[in-house]
C-alpha positions in Angstrom: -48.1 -0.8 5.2 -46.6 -0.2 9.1 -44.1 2.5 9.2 -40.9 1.3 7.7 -38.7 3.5 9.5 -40.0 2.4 12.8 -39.8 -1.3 12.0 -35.2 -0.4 11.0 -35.8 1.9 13.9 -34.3 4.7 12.2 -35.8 8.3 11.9 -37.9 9.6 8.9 -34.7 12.4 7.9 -32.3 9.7 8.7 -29.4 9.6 5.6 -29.2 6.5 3.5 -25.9 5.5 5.2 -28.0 5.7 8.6 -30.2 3.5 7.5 -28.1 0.9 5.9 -26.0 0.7 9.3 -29.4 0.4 10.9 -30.2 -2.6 8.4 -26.9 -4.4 8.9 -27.6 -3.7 12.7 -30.4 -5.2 12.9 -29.3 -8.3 10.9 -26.4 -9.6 13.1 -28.7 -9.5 16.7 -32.2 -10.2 14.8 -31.2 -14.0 13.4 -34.6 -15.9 11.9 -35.3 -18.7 13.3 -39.0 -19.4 13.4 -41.3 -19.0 10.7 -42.8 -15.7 12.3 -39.3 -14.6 12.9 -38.3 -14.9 8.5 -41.2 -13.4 7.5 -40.0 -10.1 10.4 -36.8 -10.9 8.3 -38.1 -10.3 4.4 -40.1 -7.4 6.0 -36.9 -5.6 7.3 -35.5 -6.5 3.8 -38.4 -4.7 1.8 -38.1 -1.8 3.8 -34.1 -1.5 3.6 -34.7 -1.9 -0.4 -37.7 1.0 -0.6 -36.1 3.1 2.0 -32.6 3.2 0.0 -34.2 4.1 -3.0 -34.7 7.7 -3.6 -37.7 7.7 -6.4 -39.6 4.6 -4.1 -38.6 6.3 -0.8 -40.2 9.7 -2.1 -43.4 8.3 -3.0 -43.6 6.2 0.3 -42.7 9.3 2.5 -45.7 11.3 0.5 -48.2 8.8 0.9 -47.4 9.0 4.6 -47.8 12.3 4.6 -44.7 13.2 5.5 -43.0 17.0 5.6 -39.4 18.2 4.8 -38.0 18.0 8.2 -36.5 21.1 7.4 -38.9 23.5 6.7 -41.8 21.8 8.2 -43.6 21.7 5.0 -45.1 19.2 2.8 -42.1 17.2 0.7 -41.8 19.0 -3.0 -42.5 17.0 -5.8 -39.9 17.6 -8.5 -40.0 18.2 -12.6 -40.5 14.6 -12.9 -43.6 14.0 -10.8 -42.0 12.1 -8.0 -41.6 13.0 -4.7 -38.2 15.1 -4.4 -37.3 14.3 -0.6 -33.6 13.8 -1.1 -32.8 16.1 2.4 -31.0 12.2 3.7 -28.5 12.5 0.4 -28.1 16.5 0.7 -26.8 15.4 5.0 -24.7 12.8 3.8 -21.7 12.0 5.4 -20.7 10.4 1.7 -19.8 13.2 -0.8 -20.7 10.4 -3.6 -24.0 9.9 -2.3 -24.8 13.8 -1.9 -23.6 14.2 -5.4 -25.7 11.6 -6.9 -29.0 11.5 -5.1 -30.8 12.5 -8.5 -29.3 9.6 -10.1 -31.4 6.5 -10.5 -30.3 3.5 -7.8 -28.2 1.5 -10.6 -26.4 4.7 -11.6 -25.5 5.0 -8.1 -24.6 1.6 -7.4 -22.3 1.5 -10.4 -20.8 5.4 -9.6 -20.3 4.2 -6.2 -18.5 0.8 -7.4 -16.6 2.7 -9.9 -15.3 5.0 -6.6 -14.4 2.4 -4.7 -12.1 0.5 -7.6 -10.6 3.6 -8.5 -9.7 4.4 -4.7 -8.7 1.0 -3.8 -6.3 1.7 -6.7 -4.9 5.1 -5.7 -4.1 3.8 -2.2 -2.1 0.4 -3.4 -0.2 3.2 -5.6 0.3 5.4 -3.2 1.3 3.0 -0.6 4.1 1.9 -3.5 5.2 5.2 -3.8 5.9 6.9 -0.5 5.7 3.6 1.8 6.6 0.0 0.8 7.2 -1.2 -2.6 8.3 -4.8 -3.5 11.5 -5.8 -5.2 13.2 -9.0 -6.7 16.8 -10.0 -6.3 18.0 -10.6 -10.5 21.6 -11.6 -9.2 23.9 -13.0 -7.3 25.7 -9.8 -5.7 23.9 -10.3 -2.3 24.1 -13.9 -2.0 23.6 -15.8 0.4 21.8 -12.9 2.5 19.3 -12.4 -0.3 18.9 -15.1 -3.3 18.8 -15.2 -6.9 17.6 -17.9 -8.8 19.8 -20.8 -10.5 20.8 -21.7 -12.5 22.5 -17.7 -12.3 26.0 -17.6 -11.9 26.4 -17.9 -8.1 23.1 -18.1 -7.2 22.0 -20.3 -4.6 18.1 -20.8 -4.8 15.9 -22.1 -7.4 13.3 -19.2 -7.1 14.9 -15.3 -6.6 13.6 -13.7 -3.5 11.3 -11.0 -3.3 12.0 -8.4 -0.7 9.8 -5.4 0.5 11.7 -2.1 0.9 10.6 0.9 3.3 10.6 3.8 1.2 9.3 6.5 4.0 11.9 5.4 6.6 14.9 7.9 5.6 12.8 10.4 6.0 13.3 9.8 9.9 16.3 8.6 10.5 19.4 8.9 8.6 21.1 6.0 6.3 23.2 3.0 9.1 26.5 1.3 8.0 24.9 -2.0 7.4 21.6 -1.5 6.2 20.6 -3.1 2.8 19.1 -0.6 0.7 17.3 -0.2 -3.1 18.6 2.2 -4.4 19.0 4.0 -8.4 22.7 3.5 -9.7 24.6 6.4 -10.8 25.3 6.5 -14.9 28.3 5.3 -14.4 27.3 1.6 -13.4 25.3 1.0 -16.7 29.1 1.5 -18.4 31.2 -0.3 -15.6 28.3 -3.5 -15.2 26.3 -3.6 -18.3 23.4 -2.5 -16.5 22.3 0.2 -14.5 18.9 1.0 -12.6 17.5 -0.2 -9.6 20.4 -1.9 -7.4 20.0 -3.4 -4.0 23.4 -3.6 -1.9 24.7 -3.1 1.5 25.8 0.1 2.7 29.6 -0.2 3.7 30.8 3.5 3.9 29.2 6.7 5.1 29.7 10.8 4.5 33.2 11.8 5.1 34.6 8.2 6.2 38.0 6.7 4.4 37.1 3.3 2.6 39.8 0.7 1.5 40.3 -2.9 0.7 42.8 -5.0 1.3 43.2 -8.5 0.3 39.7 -8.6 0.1 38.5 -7.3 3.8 37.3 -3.4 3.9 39.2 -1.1 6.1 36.7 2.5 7.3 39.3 5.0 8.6 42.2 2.6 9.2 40.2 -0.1 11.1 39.5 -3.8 9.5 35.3 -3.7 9.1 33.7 -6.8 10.9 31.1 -8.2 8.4 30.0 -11.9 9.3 27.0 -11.5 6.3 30.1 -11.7 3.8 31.5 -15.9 3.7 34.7 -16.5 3.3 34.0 -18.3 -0.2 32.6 -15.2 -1.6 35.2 -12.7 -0.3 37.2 -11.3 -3.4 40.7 -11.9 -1.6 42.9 -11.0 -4.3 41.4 -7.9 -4.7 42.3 -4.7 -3.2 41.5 -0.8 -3.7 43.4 2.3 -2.1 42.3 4.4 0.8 39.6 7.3 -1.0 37.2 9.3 1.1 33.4 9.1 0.6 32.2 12.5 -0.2 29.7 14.5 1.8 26.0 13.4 0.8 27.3 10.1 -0.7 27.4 6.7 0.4 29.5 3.3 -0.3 27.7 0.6 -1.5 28.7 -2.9 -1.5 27.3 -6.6 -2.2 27.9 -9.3 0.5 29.4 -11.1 -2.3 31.9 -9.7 -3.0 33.4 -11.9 -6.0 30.2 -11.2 -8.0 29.2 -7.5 -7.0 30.0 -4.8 -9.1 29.1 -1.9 -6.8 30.6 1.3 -5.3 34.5 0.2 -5.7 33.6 0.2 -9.6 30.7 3.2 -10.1 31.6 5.2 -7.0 29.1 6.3 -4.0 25.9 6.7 -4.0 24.0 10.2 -3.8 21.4 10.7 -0.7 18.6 11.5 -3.5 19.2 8.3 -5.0 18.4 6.1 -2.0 15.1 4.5 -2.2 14.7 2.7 1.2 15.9 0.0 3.4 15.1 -3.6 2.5 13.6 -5.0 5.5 12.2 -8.5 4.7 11.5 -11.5 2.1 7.5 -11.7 1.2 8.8 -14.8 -1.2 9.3 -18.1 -1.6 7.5 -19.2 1.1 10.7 -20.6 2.8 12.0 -17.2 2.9 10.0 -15.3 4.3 10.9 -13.1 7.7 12.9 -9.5 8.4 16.5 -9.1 6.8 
């Protein structure tokens, strides 16, 4: 048999990540074409399978005659009778590979699948968590910025859209008039609206400013707010609230339509703590998507 490590051009201590790289390697610039060329092909494919086995690779290395490259002395043969030359899984740069090189090769392969399903899992959660985390609109409190679906009072669309809201970005930057934000209700919505929760709403008023509303248009310390996201069908025109100062950590929450929204003028503001993150695009329908 010709020295397998020559023919993946890899060294006799190499670790069995080093070699699969070197397999892979060698696979994308040596493509068969002749017959001379497959057969090279199949060879490099025995030696990547005998080479990434530990029990196969021990024996192989022994029959060479090869020595701990360590130590400098012959490989040890362990309890079992096979060749104990695991020195490539002890230098791993993978700590799952270092912790099972004893481990026969389908123990490993299904540890190291197991890993990898259980990480992949612990990073979408984690993303969810402390990054982005999707949303869908139930009503019609933000139309016709973000839809709900018909046949919902004052809903516009036939499908509600999904929205993805950036959790982390508060952390840099504090909270703008105008930003559309999830956020959890305080107790007193579930008694005012029927429901309480997870709300997404416009944020109108901020720490310390006056709010009022007059005839339906929303005054922030004496001045008449300019909102062109709230349409003149869906502004609440007989409705009006008097002058009452936001409080210091709190914010004022509205919907952009107004005639359907029960929000801040019913609950009250909104504490910083309860602030999830800003909405700052539609993932669905189709149709829909792009930044809000």
């Amino acid at each position: 048999m010709s020295d397998l490590y020559s023919l993946l051009g890899v060294r006799p201590d190499s670790t069995e990540d080093e070699i699969r790289a070197a397999y892979y390697r060698r696979l994308q610039f040596d493509q068969p074409v002749t017959d001379e060329e497959a057969a090279r092909s199949q060879q490099l494919r025995q030696a990547y399978e005998l080479l990434t086995d530990p029990t196969r690779r021990a024996s192989y290395d022994a029959s060479m005659g090869l020595k701990d490259p360590i130590t400098g002395q012959p490989l040890p043969i362990d309890g079992d009778g096979d060749n104990a030359d695991d020195d490539y899984a002890r230098h791993s740069l993978n700590p799952i590979t270092r912790a099972t090189r004893n481990l026969p090769r389908g123990w490993r392969l299904t540890i190291d699948w197991i890993v990898t399903i259980v990480g992949a899992i612990a990073i979408v959660l984690a993303i969810k968590a402390w990054v982005v985390n999707p949303y869908r609109i139930p009503s019609s409190s933000m139309e016709p910025t973000l839809h709900c679906a018909r046949p919902g009072s004052g809903c516009e669309a036939r499908f509600s859209d999904r929205v993805l809201a950036n959790r982390f970005i508060y952390h840099f930057r504090k909270p703008h008039r105008g930003d559309i934000i999830v956020f959890k209700t305080p107790p007193l919505a579930a008694q005012r609206c029927g429901a309480g929760g997870t709300f997404v709403k416009r944020l109108v008023g901020l720490p310390g400013e006056t709010w009022e509303e007059r005839n339906g248009f929303i005054y922030i310390n004496g001045k008449k707010l300019i909102e062109p996201y709230v349409k003149a069908d869906r502004r609440d025109t007989a409705t009006s609230y008097p002058a009452r100062k936001v409080p210091a950590g709190m914010y004022f929450m509205m919907g952009d339509n107004r005639t359907q929204s029960c929000d801040s003028r019913e609950w009250g503001p909104v504490p910083r703590g309860n602030l999830i993150g800003e909405v700052f695009a539609v993932y669905w329908p189709p149709n829909r998507i792009g930044f809000r």
